[in-house]
C-alpha positions as CSV (number, residue, x, y, z in Angstrom):
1,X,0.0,0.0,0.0
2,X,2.9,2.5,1.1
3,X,4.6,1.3,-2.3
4,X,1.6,2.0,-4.4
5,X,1.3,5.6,-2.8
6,X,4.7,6.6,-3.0
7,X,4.0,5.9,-6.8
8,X,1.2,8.3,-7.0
9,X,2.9,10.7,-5.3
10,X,6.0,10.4,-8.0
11,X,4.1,10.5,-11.1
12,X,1.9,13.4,-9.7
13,X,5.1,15.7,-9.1
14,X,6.3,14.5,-12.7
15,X,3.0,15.6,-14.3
16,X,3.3,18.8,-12.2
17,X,7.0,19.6,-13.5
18,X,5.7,18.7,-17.1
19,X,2.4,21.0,-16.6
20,X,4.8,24.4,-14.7
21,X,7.5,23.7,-17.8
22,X,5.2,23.7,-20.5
23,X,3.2,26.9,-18.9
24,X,6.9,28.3,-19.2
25,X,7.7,27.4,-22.6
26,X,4.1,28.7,-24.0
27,X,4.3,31.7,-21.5
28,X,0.9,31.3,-21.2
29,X,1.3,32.4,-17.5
30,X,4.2,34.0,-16.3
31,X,6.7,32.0,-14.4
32,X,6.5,34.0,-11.6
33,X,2.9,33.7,-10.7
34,X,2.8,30.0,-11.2
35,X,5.4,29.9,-8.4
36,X,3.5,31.9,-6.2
37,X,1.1,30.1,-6.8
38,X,2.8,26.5,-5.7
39,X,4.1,28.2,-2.8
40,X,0.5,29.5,-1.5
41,X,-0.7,25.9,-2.4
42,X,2.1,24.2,-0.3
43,X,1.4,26.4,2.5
44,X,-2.0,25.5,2.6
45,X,-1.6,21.7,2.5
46,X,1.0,22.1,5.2
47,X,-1.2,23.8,7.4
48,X,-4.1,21.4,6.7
49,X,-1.5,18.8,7.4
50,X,-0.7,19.9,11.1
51,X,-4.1,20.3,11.6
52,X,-5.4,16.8,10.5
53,X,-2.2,15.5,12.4
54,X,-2.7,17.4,16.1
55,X,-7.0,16.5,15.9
56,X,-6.0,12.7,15.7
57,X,-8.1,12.5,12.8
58,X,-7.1,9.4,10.2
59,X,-6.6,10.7,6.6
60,X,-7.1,6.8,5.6
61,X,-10.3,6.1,6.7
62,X,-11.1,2.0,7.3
63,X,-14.4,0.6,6.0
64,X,-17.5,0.7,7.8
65,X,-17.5,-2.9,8.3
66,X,-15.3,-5.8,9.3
67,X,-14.1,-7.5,5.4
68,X,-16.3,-10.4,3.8
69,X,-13.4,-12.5,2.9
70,X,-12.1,-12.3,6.1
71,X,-13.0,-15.4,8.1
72,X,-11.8,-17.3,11.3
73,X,-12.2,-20.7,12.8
74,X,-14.2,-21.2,15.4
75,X,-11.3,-21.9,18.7
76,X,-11.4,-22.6,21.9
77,X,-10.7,-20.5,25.0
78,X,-7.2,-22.0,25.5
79,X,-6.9,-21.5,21.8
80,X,-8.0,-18.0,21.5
81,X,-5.7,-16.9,24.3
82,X,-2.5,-18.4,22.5
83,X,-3.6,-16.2,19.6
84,X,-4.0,-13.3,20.9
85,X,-1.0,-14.0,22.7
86,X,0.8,-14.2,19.9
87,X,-0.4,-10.7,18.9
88,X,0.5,-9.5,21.9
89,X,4.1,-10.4,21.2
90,X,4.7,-9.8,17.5
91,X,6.4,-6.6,16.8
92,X,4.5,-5.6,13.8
93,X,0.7,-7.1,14.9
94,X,-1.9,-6.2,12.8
95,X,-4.4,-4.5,14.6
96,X,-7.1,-4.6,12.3
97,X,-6.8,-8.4,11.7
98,X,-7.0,-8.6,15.4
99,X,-10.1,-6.8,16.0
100,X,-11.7,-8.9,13.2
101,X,-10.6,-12.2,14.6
102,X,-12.1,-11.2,18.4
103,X,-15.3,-10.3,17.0
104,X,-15.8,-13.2,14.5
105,X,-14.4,-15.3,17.8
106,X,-17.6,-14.3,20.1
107,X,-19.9,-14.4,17.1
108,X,-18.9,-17.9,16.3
109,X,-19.1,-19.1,20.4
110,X,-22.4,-17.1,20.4
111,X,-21.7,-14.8,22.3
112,X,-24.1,-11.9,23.3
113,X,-21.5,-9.1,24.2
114,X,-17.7,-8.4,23.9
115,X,-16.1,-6.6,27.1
116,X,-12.7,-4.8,26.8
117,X,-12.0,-3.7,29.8
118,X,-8.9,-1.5,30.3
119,X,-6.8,-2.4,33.7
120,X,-3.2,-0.5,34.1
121,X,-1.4,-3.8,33.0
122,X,-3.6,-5.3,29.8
123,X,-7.1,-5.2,28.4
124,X,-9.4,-7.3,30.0
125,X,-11.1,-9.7,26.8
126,X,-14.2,-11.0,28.0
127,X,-17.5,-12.6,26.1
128,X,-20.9,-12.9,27.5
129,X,-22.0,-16.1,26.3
130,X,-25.6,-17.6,27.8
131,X,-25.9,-15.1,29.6
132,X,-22.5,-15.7,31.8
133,X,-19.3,-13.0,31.6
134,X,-16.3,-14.9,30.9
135,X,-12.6,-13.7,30.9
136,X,-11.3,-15.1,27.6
137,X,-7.6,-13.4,27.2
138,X,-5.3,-10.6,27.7
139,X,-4.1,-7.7,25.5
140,X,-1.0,-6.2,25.8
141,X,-0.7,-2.2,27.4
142,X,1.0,-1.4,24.3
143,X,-2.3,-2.1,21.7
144,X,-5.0,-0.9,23.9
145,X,-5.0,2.7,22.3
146,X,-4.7,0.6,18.7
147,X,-7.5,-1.5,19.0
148,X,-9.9,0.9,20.5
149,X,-9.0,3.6,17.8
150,X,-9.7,0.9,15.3
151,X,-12.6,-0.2,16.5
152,X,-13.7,4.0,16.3
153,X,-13.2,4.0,12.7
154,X,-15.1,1.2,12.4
155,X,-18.5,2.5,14.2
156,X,-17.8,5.5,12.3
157,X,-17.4,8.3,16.1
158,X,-14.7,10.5,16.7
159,X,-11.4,9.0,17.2
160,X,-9.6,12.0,19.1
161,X,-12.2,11.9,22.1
162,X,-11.5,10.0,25.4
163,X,-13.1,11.7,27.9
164,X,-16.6,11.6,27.2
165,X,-19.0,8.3,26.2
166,X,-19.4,7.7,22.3
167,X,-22.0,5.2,20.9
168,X,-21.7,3.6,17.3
169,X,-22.6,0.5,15.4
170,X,-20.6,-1.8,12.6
171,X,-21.7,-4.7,10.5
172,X,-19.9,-7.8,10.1
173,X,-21.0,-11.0,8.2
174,X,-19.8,-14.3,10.1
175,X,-20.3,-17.5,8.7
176,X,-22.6,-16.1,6.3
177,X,-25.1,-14.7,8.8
178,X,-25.3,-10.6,8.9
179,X,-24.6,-9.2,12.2
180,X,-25.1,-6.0,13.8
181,X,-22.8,-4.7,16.6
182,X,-23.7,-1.7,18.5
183,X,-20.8,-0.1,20.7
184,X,-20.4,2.1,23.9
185,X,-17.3,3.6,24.6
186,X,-16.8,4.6,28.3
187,X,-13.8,6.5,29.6
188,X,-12.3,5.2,32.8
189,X,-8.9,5.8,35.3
190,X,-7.3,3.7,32.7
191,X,-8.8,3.7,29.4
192,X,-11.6,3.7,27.5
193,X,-13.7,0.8,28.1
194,X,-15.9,-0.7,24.9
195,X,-18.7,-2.9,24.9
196,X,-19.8,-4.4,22.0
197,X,-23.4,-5.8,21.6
198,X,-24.0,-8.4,19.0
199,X,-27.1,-8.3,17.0
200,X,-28.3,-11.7,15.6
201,X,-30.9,-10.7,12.7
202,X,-31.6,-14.6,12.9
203,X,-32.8,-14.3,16.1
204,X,-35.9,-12.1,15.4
205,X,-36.4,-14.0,12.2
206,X,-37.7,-17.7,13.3
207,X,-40.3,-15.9,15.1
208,X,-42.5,-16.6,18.2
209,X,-42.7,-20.7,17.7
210,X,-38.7,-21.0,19.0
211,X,-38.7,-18.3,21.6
212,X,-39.9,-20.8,24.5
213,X,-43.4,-19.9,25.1
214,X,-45.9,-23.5,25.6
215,X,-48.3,-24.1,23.3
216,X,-50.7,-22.7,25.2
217,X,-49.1,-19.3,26.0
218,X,-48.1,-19.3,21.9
219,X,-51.9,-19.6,21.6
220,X,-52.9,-16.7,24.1
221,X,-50.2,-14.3,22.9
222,X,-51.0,-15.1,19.1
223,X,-54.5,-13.9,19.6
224,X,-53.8,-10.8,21.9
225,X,-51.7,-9.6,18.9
226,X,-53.8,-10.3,16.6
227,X,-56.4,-7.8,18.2
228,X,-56.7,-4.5,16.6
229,X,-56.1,-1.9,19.4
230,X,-55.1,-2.2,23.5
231,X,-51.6,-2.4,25.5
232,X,-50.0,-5.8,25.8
233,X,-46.8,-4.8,28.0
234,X,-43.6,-6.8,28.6
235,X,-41.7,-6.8,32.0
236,X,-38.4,-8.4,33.0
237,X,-35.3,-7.0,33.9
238,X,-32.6,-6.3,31.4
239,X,-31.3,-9.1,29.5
240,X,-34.5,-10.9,29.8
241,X,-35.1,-11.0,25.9
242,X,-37.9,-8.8,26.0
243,X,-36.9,-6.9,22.8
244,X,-36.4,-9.8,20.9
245,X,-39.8,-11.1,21.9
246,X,-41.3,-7.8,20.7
247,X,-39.5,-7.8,17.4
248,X,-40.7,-11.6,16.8
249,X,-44.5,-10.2,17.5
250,X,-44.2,-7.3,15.2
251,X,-43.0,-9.4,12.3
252,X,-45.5,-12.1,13.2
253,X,-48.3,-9.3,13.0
254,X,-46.7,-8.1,9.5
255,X,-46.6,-11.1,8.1
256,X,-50.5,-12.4,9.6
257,X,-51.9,-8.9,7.7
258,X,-49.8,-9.7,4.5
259,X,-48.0,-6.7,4.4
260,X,-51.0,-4.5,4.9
261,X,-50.0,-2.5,7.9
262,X,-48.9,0.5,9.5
263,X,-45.8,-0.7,12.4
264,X,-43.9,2.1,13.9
265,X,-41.2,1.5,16.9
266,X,-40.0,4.5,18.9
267,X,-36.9,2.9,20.2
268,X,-33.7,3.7,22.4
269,X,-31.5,2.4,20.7
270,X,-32.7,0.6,17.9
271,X,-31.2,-2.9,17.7
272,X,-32.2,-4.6,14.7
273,X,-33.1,-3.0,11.0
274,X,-36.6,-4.3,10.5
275,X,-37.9,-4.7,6.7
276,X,-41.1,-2.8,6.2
277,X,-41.2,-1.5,9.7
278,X,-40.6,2.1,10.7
279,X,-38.1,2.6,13.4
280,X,-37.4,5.9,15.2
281,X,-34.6,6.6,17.3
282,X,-34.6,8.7,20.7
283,X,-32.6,11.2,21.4
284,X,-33.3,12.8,24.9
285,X,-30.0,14.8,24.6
286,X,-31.6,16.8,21.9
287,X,-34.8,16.8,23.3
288,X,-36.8,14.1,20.8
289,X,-38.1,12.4,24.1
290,X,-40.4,9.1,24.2
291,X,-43.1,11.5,24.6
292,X,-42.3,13.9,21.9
293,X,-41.8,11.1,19.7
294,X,-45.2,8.8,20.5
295,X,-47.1,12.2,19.8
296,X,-45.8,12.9,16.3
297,X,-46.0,9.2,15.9
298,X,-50.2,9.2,16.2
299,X,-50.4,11.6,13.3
300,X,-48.5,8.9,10.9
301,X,-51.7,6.7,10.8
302,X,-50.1,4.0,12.6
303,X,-51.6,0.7,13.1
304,X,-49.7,-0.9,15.6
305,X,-46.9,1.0,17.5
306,X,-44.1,-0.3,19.7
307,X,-42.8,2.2,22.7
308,X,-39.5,0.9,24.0
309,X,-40.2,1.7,27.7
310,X,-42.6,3.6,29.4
311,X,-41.0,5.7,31.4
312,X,-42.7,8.8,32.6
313,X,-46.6,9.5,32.9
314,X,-47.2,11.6,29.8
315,X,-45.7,9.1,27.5
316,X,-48.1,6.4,29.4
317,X,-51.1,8.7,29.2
318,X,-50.6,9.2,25.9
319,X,-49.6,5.3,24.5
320,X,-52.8,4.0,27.0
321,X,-55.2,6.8,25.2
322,X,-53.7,5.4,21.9
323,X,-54.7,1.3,23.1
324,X,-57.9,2.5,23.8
325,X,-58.8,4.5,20.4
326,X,-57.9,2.0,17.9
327,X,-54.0,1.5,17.9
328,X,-52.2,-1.8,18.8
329,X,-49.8,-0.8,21.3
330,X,-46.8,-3.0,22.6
331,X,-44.3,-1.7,25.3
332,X,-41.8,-2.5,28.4
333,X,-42.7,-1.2,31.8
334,X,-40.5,-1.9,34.7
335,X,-42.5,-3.2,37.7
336,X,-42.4,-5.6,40.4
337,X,-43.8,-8.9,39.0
338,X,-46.0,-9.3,36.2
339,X,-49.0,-8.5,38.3
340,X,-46.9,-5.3,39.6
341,X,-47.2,-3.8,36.5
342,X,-50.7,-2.8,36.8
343,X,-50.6,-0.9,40.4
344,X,-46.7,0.9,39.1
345,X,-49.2,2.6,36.2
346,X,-51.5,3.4,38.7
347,X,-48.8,5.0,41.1
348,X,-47.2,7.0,38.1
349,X,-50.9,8.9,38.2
350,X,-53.0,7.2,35.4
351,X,-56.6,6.5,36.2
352,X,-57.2,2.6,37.3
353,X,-60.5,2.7,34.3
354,X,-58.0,3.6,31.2
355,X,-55.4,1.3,32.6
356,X,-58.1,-1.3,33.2
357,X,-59.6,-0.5,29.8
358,X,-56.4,-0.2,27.9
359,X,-54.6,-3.3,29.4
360,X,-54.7,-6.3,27.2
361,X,-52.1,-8.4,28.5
362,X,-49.0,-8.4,30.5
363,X,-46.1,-10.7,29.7
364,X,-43.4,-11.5,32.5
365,X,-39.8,-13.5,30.8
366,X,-36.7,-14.6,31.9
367,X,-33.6,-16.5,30.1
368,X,-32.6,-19.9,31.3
369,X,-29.3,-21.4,30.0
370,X,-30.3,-25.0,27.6
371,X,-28.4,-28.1,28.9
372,X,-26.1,-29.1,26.6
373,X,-28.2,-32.3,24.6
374,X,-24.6,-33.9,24.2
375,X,-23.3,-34.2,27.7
376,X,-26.2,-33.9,30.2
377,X,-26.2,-36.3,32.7
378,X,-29.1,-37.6,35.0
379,X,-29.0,-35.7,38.1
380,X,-31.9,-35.9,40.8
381,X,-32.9,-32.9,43.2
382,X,-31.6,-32.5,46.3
383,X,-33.5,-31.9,49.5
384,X,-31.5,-28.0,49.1
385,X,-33.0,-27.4,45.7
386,X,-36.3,-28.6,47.0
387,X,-36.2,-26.2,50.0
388,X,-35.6,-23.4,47.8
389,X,-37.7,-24.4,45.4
390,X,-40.5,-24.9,48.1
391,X,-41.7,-28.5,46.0
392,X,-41.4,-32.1,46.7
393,X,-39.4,-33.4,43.3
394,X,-38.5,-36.9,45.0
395,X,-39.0,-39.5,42.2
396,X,-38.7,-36.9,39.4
397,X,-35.9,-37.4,37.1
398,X,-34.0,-34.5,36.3
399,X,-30.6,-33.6,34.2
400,X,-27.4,-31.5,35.1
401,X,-24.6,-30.1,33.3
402,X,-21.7,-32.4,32.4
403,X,-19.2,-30.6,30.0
404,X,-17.9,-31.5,26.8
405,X,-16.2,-29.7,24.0
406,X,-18.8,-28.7,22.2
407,X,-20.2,-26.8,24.8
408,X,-16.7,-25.5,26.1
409,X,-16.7,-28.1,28.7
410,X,-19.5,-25.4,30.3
411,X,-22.7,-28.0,30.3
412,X,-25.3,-25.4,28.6
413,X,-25.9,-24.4,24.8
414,X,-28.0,-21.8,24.1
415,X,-30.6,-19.9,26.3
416,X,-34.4,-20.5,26.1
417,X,-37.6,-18.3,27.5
418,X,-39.7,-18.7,30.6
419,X,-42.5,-16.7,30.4
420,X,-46.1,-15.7,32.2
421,X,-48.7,-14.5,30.6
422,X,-51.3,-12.7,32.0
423,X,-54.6,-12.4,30.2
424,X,-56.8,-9.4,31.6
425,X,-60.1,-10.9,32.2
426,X,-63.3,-8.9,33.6
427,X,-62.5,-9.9,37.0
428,X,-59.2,-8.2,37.1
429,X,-60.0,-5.4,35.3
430,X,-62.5,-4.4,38.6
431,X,-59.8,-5.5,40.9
432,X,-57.7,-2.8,38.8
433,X,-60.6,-0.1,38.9
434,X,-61.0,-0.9,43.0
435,X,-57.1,-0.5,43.0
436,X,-56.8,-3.9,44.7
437,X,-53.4,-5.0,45.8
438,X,-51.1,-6.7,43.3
439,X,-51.1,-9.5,45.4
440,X,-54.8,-9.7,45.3
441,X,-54.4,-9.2,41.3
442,X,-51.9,-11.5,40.9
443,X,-54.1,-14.3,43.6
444,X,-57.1,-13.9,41.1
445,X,-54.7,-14.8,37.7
446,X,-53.6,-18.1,40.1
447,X,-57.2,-18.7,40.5
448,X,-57.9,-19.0,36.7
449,X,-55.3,-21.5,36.5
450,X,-52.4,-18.9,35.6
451,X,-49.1,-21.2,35.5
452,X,-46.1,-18.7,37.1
453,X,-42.5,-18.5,36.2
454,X,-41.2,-20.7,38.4
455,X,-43.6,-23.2,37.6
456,X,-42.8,-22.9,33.6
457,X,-39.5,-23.6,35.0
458,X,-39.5,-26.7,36.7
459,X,-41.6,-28.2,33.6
460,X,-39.1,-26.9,31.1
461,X,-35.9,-28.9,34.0
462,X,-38.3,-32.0,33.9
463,X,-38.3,-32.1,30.2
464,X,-34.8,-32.1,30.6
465,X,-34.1,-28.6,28.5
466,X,-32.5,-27.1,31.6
467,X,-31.2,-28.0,35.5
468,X,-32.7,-27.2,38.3
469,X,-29.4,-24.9,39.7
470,X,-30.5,-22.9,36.2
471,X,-33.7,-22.2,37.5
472,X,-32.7,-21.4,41.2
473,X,-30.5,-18.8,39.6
474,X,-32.2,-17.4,37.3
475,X,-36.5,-17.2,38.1
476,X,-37.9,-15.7,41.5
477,X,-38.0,-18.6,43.7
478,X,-41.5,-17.5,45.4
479,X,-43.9,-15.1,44.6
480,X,-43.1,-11.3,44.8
481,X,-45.6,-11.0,47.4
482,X,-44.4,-13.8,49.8
């Protein structure tokens, strides 16, 4: 490449000397003037030069996404850290080519998130992968700045700031699958720290059949999505999988009206490009707020309209008016519990007859790692998980993790949904308008023969899709209320 340029550079100053000595010759221009002007021209370039130079800014700007032809084998933690080892100690590493291969790495171990994490002595490699934050290697001091510069020109920010927080997104294809990674850059005492989110378009495009639900709660969900207007609102904490679940519905509501729809998204930030849905991105710094945004929105003649989070009471005011007055509205609240979410609109200062109106349906989820099918081993409960599971599982066969490597000798493969799904029926709706408890709320769903979390759970250990330590760690062991 330096060969090539230095080329350029040559036969541009030939055609230059050619051009100034023919001028000279035809005295079209007088020799004098044409050296001014080179002089002027030189002073210019040198002072754009120093410029360019002292902002940090790269003349030679990388592509906006990690190359095609580029690929990696899938290796294994012991292998990936003699690589990157090996990086670490070449005296001319390729930067670039490093940055590719620890992407394509945690997309090829499917892994959720990348983690560099400066310390004084290295950077701190680590993939989230089901769910779990694993250290995976060690870069040296002397490539930190390198790699998170490249990984800047990459997401397309600014390269020469490092005290304040930056957000970006690439694309890389792996494997032949088109990912989408969105980036945070945080500065700290020692570095700027990255996180990389990893976007698997394949995720939201199998739709709701492989998300987890039972075929019951497939059956209850696929018809409160099919109705025309009302609030169906997810709740989990983050991590839970409750965008992905929303973007399965919305192209499972596209795809049921054959195209024939109106779908907006009001989203911070968005994750995935949807096809022939129209996503809007929040920007509170600039003062384009959920409620700014849902209010424009209602003049678009939307059909269905997905608010990432309610977070204040004008934006739920105005998104439970919308469920009520023909629009199909699907959100995220944070609340205590599925039956929680109810009384936390009430609190924010709606009225308990539009929530109780509006209210279609409130989903609870959670992730719970899969077993791995080819090393689980038979492995009853013990009298401690009973005790913290509050059940008698005596005689029940169940399966634990084993290790092997295709699952990097980790037991689990994949992740899987628990959910709850409660139905607003007549009944609750009073209990909502009387501003019953959300113990008493959640009591009357029981009574109707509502299965909770927890109890999802232990079906989906007994069918041998997951171990009962999985569910200890990961669902509420008793109700909220207890």
């Amino acid at each position: 490449m330096r060969s090539a340029t230095a080329a350029v550079a040559l036969l541009g100053l030939l055609a230059l000397a050619a051009a100034i000595f023919a001028l000279d010759r035809l005295q079209i221009v007088p020799w004098e003037y044409v050296l001014g002007i080179l002089a002027a021209a030189a002073v210019c370039a040198a002072v754009i030069y120093g410029l360019v130079k002292a902002l940090g800014v790269t003349l030679a700007r990388a592509p906006a996404r990690i190359p095609r032809e580029r690929t990696f084998s899938v290796h294994s933690p012991e292998r990936f850290k003699s690589v990157i080892d090996a990086y670490n100690s070449s005296s001319s590493t390729d930067v670039p080519e490093m940055v590719d291969y620890v992407v394509h790495q945690a997309a090829g171990l499917n892994a959720s998130d990348i983690h560099l994490v400066p310390y004084r002595d290295f950077l701190s490699v680590r993939y989230r992968i089901d769910g779990i934050l694993t250290d995976m290697a060690h870069v040296a001091p002397h490539l930190r700045e390198s790699v998170t510069n490249r990984l800047k020109v990459l997401s397309e920010v600014v390269t020469y700031v490092h005290d304040k927080p930056q957000d970006g997104r690439f694309g890389v294809d792996v494997g032949g699958r088109r990912m989408d990674i969105r980036i945070a850059f945080m500065p700290t005492l020692h570095g700027e720290r990255v996180v990389m989110r990893i976007l698997d378009r394949a995720e939201v495009e199998f739709g709701l059949v492989n998300l987890g639900f039972t075929g019951t709660q497939l059956d209850i969900f696929g018809e409160i999505i099919s109705r025309p207007q009302g609030m169906v609102i997810l709740t989990g904490p983050t991590g839970s999988g409750k965008t992905t679940t929303i973007y399965c519905a919305l192209r499972t509501i596209l795809t049921r009206n054959q195209m024939a729809c109106s779908i907006y998204t009001l989203e911070d930030p968005i994750e995935y490009d949807l096809l022939n849905i129209n996503q809007t991105q929040i920007d509170e710094a600039q003062g384009f707020t959920f409620e700014q945004g849902l209010k424009t929105m209602l003049r678009q003649d939307p059909d269905v309209i997905m608010v990432g989070e309610i977070r204040d009471i004008e934006t739920a005011r105005i998104a439970i008016q919308a469920g009520m007055t023909g629009h199909l509205i699907i959100t995220t609240v944070h609340a205590k519990g599925a039956a929680g979410v109810f009384m936390r609109l009430v609190e924010m200062g709606l009225d308990p007859h539009s929530v109780a109106s509006a209210v279609t349906a409130v989903v609870s989820q959670r992730l719970v790692r899969v077993l791995c099918p080819h090393c689980k081993r038979v492995e009853p409960a013990t009298p401690g998980q009973e005790a913290k599971l509050g059940r008698n599982l005596a005689g029940v066969e169940f399966y634990g993790p084993a290790g092997c490597p295709k699952c990097g000798m980790k037991g689990y493969l994949g992740r899987h949904g628990v959910f709850e799904i409660l139905a607003v029926n007549e009944p609750v709706r009073k209990l909502i308008v009387e501003r019953a408890s959300s113990e008493r709320i959640h009591r009357e769903f029981l009574d109707h023969g509502v299965r909770t979390l927890l109890e999802n759970g232990i079906d989906l250990a007994r069918r041998g899709e997951t171990s009962l330590d999985e569910i200890i760690r990961t669902l509420p062991l008793r109700s909220e209320f207890d």
